[in-house]
C-alpha positions as CSV (number, residue, x, y, z in Angstrom):
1,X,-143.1,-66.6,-244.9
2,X,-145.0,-67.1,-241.9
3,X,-143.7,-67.0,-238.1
4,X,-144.2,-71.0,-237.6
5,X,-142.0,-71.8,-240.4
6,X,-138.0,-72.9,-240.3
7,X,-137.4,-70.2,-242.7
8,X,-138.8,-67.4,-240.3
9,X,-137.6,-68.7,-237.0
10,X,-133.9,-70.5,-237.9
11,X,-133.2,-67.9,-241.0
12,X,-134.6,-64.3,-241.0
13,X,-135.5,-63.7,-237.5
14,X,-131.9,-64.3,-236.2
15,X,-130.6,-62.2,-239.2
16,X,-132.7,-59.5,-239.1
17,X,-132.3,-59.1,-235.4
18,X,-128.5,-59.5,-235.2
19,X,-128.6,-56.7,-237.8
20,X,-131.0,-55.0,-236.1
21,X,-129.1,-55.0,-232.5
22,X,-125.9,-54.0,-234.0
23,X,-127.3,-50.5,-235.5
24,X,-127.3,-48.1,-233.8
25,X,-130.6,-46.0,-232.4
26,X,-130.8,-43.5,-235.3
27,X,-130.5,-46.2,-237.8
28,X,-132.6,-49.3,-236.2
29,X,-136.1,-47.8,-237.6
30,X,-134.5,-47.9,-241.3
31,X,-133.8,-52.0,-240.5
32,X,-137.2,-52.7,-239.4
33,X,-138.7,-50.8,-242.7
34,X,-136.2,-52.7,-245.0
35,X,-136.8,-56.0,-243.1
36,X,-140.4,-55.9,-243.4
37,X,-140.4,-54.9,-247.1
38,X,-138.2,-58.1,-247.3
39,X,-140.5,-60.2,-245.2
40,X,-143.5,-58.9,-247.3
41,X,-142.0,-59.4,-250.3
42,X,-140.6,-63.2,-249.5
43,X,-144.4,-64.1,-247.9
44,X,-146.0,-63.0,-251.7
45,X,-143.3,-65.1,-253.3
46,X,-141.6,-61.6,-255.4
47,X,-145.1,-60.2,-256.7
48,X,-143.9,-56.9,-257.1
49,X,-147.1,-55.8,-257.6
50,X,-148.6,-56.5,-254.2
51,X,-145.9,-54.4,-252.8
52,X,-146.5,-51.4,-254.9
53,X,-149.9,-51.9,-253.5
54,X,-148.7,-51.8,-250.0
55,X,-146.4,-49.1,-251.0
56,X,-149.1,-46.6,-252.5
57,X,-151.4,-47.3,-249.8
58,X,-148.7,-45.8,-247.3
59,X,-147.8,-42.7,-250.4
60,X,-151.9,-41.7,-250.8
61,X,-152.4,-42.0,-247.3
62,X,-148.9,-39.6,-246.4
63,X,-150.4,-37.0,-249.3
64,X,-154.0,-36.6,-247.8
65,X,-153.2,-36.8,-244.9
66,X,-151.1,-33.5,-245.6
67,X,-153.4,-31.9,-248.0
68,X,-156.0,-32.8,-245.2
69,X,-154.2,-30.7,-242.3
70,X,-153.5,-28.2,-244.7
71,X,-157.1,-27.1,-245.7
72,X,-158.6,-24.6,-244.1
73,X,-162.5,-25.3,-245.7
74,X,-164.6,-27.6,-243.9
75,X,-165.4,-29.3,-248.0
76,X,-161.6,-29.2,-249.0
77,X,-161.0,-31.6,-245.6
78,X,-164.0,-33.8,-246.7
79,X,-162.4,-34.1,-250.2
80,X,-158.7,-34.9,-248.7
81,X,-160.5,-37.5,-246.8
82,X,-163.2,-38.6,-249.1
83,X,-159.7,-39.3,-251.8
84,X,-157.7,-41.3,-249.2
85,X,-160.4,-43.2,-248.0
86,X,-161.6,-43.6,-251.4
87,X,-157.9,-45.4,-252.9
88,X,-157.2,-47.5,-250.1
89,X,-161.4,-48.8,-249.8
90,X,-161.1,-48.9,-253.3
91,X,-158.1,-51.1,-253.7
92,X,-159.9,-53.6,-251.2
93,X,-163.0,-53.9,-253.3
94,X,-161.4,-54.4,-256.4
95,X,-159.1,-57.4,-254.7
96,X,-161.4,-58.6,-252.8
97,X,-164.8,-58.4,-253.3
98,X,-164.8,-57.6,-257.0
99,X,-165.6,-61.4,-257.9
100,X,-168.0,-61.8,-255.3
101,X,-169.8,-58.7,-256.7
102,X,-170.0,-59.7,-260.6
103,X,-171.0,-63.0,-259.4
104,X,-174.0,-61.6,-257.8
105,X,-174.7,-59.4,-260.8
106,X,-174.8,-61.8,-263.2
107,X,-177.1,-64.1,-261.3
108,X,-179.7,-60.9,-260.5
109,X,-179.8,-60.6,-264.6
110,X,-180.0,-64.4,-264.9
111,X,-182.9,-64.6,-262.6
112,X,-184.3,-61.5,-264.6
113,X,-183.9,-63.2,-267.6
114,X,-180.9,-61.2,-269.8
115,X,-178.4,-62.9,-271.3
116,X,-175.9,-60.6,-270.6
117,X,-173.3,-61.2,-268.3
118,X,-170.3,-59.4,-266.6
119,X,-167.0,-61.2,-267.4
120,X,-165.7,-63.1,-264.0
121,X,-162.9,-61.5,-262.1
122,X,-161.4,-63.4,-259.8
123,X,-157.7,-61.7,-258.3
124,X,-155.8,-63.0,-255.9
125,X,-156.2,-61.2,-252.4
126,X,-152.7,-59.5,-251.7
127,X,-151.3,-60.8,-248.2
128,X,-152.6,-58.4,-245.5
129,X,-154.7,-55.7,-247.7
130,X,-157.4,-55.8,-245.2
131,X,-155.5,-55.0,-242.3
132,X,-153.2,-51.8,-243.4
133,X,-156.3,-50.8,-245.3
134,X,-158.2,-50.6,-241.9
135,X,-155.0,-48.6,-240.6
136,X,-154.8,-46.8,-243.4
137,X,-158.1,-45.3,-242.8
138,X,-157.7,-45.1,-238.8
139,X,-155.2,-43.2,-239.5
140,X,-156.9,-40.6,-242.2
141,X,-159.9,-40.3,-239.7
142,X,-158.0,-39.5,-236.8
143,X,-156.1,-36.8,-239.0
144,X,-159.2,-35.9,-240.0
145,X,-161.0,-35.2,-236.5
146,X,-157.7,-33.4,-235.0
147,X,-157.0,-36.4,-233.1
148,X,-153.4,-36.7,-234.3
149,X,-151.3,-34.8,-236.3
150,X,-150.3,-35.6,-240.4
151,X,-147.1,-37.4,-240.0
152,X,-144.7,-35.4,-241.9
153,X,-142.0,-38.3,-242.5
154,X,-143.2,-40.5,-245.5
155,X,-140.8,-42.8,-243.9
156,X,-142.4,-42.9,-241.0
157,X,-145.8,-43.7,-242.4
158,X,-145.0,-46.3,-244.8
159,X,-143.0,-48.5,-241.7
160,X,-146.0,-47.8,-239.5
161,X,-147.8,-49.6,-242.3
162,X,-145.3,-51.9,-243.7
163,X,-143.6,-53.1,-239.8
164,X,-143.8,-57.2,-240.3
165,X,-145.0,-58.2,-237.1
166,X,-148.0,-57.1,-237.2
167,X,-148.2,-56.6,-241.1
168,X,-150.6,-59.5,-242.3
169,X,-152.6,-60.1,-239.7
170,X,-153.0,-57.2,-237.2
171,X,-153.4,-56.4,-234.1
172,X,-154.6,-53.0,-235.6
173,X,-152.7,-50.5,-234.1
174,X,-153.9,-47.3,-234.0
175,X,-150.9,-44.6,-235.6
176,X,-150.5,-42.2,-232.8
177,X,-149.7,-45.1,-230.5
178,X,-147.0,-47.1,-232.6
179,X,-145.4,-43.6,-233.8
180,X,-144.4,-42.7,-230.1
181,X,-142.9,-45.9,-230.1
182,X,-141.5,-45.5,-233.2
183,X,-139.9,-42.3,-232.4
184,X,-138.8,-43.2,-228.7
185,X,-138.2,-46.7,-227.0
186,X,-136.3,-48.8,-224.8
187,X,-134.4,-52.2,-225.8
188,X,-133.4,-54.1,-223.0
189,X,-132.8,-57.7,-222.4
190,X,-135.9,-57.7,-220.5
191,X,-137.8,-56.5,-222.9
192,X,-136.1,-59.6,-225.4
193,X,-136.7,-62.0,-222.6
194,X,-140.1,-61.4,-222.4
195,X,-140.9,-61.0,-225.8
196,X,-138.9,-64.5,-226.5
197,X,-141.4,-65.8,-223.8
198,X,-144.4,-64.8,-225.4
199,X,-143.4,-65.4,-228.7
200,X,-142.6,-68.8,-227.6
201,X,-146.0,-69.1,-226.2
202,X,-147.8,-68.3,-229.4
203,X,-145.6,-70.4,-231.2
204,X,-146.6,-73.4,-229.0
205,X,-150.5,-72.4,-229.6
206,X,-150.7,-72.4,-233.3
207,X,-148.3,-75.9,-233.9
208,X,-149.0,-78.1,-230.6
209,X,-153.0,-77.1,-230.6
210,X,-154.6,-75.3,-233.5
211,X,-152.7,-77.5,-236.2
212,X,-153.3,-80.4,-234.4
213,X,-157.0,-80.0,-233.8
214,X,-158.0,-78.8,-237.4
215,X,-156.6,-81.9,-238.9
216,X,-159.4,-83.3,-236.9
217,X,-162.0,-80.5,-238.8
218,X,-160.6,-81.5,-241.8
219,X,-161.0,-85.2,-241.1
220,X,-164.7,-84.4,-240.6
221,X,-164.8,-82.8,-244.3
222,X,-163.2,-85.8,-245.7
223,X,-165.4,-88.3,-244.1
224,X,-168.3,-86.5,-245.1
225,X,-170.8,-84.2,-243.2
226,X,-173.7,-86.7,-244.4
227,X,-172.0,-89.6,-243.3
228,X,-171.0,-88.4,-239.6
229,X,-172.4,-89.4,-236.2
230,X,-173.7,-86.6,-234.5
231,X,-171.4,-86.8,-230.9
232,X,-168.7,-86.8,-234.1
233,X,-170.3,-83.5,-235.6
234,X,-170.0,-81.9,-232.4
235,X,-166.6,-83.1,-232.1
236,X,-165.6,-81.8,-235.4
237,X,-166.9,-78.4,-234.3
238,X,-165.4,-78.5,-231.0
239,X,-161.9,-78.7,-233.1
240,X,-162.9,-75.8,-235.3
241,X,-163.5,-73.9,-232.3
242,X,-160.4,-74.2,-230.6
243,X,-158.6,-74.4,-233.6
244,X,-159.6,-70.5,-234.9
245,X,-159.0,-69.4,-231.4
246,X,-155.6,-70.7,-231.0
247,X,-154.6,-70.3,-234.5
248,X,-155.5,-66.8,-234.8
249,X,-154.4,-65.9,-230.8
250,X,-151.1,-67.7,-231.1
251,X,-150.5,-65.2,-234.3
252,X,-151.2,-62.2,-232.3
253,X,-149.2,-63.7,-229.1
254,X,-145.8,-63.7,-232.2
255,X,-146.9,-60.7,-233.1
256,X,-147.0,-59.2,-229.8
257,X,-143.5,-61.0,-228.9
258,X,-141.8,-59.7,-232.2
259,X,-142.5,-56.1,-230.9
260,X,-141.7,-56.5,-227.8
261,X,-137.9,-57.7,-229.0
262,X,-137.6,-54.2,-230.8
263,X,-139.1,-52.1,-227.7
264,X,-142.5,-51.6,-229.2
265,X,-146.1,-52.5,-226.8
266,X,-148.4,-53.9,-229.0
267,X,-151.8,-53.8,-227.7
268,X,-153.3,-56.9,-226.4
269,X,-156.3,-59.0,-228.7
270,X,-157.5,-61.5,-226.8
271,X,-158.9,-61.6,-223.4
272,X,-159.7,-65.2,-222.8
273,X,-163.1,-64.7,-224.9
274,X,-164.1,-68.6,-224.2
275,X,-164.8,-68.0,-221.0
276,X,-167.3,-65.3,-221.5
277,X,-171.1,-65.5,-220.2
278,X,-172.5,-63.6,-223.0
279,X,-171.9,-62.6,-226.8
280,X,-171.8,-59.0,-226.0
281,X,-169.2,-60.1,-223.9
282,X,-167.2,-62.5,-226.3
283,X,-167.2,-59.7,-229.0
284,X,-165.3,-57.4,-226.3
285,X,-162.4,-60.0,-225.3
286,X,-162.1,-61.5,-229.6
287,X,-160.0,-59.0,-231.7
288,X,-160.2,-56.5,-229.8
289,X,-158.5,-54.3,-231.8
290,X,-160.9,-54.7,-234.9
291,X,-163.8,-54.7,-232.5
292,X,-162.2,-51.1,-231.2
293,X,-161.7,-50.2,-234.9
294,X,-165.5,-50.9,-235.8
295,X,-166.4,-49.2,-232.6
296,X,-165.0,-45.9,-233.0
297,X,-165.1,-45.5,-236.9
298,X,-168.4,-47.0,-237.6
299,X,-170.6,-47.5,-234.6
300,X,-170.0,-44.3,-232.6
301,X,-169.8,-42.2,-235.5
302,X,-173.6,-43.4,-236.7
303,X,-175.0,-42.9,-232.9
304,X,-174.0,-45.5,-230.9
305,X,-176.4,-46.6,-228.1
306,X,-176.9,-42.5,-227.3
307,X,-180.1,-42.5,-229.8
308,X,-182.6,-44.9,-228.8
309,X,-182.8,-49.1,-228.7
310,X,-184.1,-48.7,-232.6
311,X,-181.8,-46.9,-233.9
312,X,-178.6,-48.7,-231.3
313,X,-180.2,-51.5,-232.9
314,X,-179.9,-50.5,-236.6
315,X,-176.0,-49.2,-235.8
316,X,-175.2,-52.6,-234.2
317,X,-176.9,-54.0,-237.8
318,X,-174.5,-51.9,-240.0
319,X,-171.4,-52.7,-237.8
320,X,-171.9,-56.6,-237.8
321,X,-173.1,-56.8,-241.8
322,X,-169.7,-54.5,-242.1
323,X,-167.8,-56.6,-239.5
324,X,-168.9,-60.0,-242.2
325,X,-167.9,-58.6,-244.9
326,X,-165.1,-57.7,-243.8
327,X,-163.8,-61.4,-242.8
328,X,-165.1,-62.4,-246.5
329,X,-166.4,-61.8,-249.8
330,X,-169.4,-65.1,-249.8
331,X,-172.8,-64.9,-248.2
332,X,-171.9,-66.9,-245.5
333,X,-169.9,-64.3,-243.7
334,X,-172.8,-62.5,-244.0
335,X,-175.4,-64.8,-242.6
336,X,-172.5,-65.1,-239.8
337,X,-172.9,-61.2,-239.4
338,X,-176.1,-61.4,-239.1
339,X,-176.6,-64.4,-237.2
340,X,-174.2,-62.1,-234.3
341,X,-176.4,-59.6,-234.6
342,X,-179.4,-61.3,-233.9
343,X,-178.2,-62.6,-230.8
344,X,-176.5,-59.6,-229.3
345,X,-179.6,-57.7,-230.0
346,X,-181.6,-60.3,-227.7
347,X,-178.9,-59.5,-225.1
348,X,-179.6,-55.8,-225.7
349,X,-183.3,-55.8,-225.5
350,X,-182.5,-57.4,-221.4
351,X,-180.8,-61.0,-221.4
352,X,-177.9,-59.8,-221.2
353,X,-178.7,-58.5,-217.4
354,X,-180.2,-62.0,-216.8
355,X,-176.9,-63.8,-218.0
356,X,-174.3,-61.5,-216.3
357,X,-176.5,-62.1,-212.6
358,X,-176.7,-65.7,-213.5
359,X,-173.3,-66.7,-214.7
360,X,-173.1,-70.9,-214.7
361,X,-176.3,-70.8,-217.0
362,X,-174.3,-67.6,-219.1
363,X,-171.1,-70.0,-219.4
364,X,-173.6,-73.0,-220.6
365,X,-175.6,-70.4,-223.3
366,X,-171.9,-69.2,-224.1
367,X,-171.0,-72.9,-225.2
368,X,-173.6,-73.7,-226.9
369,X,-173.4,-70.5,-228.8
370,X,-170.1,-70.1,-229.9
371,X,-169.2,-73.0,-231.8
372,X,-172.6,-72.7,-233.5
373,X,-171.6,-69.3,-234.7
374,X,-168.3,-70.5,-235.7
375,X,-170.0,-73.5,-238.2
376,X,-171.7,-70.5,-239.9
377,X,-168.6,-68.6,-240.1
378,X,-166.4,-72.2,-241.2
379,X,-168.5,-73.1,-243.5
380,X,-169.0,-71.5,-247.3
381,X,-171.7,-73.8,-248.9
382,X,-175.0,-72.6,-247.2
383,X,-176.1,-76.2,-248.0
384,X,-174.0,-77.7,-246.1
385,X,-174.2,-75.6,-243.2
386,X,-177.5,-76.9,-243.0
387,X,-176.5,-80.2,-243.3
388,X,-174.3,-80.1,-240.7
389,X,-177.3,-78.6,-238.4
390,X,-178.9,-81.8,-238.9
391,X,-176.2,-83.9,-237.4
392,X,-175.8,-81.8,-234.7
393,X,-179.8,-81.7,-234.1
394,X,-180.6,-85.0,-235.4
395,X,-184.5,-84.2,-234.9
396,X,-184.1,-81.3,-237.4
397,X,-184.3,-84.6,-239.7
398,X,-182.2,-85.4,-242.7
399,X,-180.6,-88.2,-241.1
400,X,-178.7,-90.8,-243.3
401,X,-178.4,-94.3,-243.4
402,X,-174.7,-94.4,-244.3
403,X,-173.7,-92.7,-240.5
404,X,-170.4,-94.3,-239.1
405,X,-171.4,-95.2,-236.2
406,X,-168.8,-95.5,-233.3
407,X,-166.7,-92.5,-235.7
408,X,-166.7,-90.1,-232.4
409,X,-164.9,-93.0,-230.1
410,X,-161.9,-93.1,-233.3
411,X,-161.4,-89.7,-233.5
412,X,-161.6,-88.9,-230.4
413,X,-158.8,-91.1,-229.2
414,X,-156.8,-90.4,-231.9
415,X,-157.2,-86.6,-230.9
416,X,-158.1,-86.4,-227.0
417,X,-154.8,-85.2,-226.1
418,X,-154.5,-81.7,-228.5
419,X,-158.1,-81.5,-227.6
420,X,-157.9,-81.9,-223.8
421,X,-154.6,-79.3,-224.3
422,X,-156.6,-76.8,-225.8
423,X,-159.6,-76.9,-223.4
424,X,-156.9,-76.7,-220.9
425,X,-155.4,-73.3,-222.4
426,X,-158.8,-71.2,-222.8
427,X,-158.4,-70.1,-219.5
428,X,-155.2,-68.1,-217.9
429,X,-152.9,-70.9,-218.0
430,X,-150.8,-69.6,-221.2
431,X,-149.9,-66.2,-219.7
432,X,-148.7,-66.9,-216.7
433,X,-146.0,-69.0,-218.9
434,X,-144.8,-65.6,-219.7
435,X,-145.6,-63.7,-217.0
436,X,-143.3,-65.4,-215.0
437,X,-139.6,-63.7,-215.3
438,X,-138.2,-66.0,-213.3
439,X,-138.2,-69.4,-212.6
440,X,-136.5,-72.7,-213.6
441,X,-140.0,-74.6,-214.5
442,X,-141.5,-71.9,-216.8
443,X,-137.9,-72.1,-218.7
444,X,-138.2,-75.8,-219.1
445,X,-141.6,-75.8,-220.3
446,X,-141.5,-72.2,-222.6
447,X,-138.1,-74.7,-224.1
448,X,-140.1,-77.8,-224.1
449,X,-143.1,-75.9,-226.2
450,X,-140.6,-74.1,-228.5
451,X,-138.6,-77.4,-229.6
452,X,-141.9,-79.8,-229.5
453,X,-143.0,-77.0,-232.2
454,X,-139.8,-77.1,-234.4
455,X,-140.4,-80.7,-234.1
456,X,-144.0,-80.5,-235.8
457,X,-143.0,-77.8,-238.3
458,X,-139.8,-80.1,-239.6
459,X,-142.1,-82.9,-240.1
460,X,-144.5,-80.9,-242.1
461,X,-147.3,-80.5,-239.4
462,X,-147.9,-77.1,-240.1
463,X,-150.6,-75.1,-241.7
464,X,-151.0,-71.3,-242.9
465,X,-152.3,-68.8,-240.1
466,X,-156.1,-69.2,-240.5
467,X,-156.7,-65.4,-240.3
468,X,-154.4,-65.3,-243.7
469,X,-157.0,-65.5,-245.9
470,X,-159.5,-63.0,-244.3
């Protein structure tokens, strides 16, 4: 079940929260933990076994996180830690890197010439392992390091890792934040006005733009990358770039709405990155919260900038190779790590002084940059990534004599208004939809988005949150 879906928004979103209203205080935290459990276990269609996974992630993580707080040797912590970490890491390399990992293997002992070879795993990824894995092990760190205290409520762990809004695809919110909340918070109708608004709003940005444009991406996969024009190419990657942004900001806009119904602040994730002037600064407004995560539990931890440009260099290496991986177990996610890296570390070495004093030319690097960085991130087959670098650069050669010409001038009729809609809505124009308390014309338009959206989703012009699958 996903939040653009009828069954979320007409069925167990005005269930749950009729239930939810009518507990009382004491008794509203148990609703939200048996609500999510059913949420989570709808959204993997009953396999049981993905919620025991969920589950014992929450159980391990409660247990060293005790046994932690209760050593008193500097080793005995390490171990409490080194455990937790280890069963929750663990679980996410077995589901989702384990195939990527024999497949690799096998081709190292082909190219050495053994015959032997590793019998091919290849398990389906449980919905949202990567992100309560990463709050799994924000949390065991922070225990660790005397930051916060072990939660003594096994209850109160597992719905800090199980709550449903931000369940499957973050934000990632750091324990000690959500457990204040948790304990102590205020439901008002403001708080469900506003969090109706920007719920709506997200709504809006995943079924009126990112669905709308990525049917023009995948129109560009069916046609063929050999066979497109090359003003098409950069069409087709102009779609994939809006339609990640919106697809994956409208998710943490629902998110972010669904908490603030229940009195919770979730923190924000997006900071209109598309209009930054340098990568540096992109990476600082996109997912913030997993930036933040990689920030203070790999980067910092290893030196941070405090050591020297070679060795800031080699910690910004680790933390995009890491941040790569993360997103996927293929080598393109990689080569999109790296490919980050590579420019970031230019703007370290001194461009990025040059791009912040000299902003217009930053904004034109900044869009010629990003949607390149997104083709190596959209596309798996390495191949093809290189043949879609030649349509976009025409001199790189490879050019074919089966090109359609005139394709861009279809397409883009066909799609100038959901692509003129989301070039619109980069900038500011989307919050102050729910920033405004207020005010007959934001009402009209926040109802306008929400029932043009119901209209798509009935009609079946939806897709599955992008981020879903990372």
């Amino acid at each position: 079940m996903v939040f653009s879906s009828m069954d979320f928004v007409f069925h167990f979103l005005p269930v749950f929260l009729a239930v939810y209203f009518l507990t009382p205080f004491p008794w509203k935290n148990w609703i939200l933990f048996l609500g999510s459990l059913c949420f989570y276990l709808y959204g993997t269609q009953g396999h049981l076994l993905y919620i025991v996974l969920l589950l014992s992630a929450a159980a391990v993580a409660y247990l060293a996180g005790r046994s932690l707080e209760k050593s008193r040797s500097r080793h005995g912590k390490r171990l409490c830690l080194l455990t937790g970490l280890g069963y929750s890491l663990g679980m996410l390399i077995v589901f989702k890197y384990s195939g990527f990992i024999v497949e690799n293997v096998n081709m190292l002992l082909n190219m050495a010439g053994m015959s032997a070879q590793l019998p091919s795993v290849e398990p389906a990824l449980p919905l949202g392992i990567s992100f309560y894995t990463f709050q799994v092990c924000s949390y065991l760190i922070d225990v660790y390091r005397g930051t916060i205290q072990a939660e003594r409520s096994l209850f109160r762990l597992m719905g800090y890792v199980c709550m449903f809004p931000q369940l499957l695809s973050g934000p990632l919110i750091r324990y000690g934040k959500l457990m204040r909340e948790w304990k102590d918070r205020v439901h008002s109708m403001d708080g469900l006005e506003e969090g109706l608004r920007i719920f709506t709003a997200g709504l809006g940005m995943k079924v009126l733009i990112a669905n709308q444009v990525g049917n023009l991406w995948r129109q560009t996969w069916t046609i063929g990358f050999e066979s497109i024009s090359t003003p098409m190419a950069w069409l087709g990657l102009l779609a994939y770039t809006l339609q990640i942004y919106f697809d994956f900001y409208g998710y943490s806009l629902m998110a972010s709405g669904l908490g603030r119904v229940m009195g919770f602040h979730f923190p924000d994730n997006f900071r209109q990155p598309y209009l930054s002037v340098s990568m540096t600064e992109f990476w600082r407004r996109w997912h913030m919260t997993l930036g933040a995560w990689f920030r203070d539990y790999v980067y910092i931890p290893l030196g941070g900038s405090r050591t020297g440009m070679g060795r800031t260099l080699r910690n910004l290496l680790a933390v995009w190779l890491l941040t790569g991986l993360w997103h996927g177990a293929s080598w393109n996610y990689i080569l999109w790590g790296i490919v980050l890296f590579l420019i970031i570390a230019v703007e370290k070495l001194g461009f990025l002084q040059f791009l912040e004093r000299h902003r217009i030319f930053g904004h034109l690097y900044m869009t010629f940059w990003i949607p390149i960085s997104w083709l190596v991130f959209a596309v798996e087959d390495l191949p093809m990534v290189w043949i879609y670098l030649t349509r976009l650069f025409p001199f790189l050669g490879g050019a074919s004599a089966s090109v359609f010409s005139g394709d861009y001038l279809k397409y883009g009729k066909a799609y100038g208004i959901s692509l003129a809609l989301g070039l619109a809505c980069i900038g500011g124009l989307p919050e102050k939809l729910w920033s405004k308390k207020h005010g007959f014309l934001t009402a009209a338009v926040l109802l306008a988005v929400f029932w043009c959206s119901i209209y798509c989703i009935w009609k079946g012009m939806d897709d599955p949150f992008l981020y879903f699958s990372f």
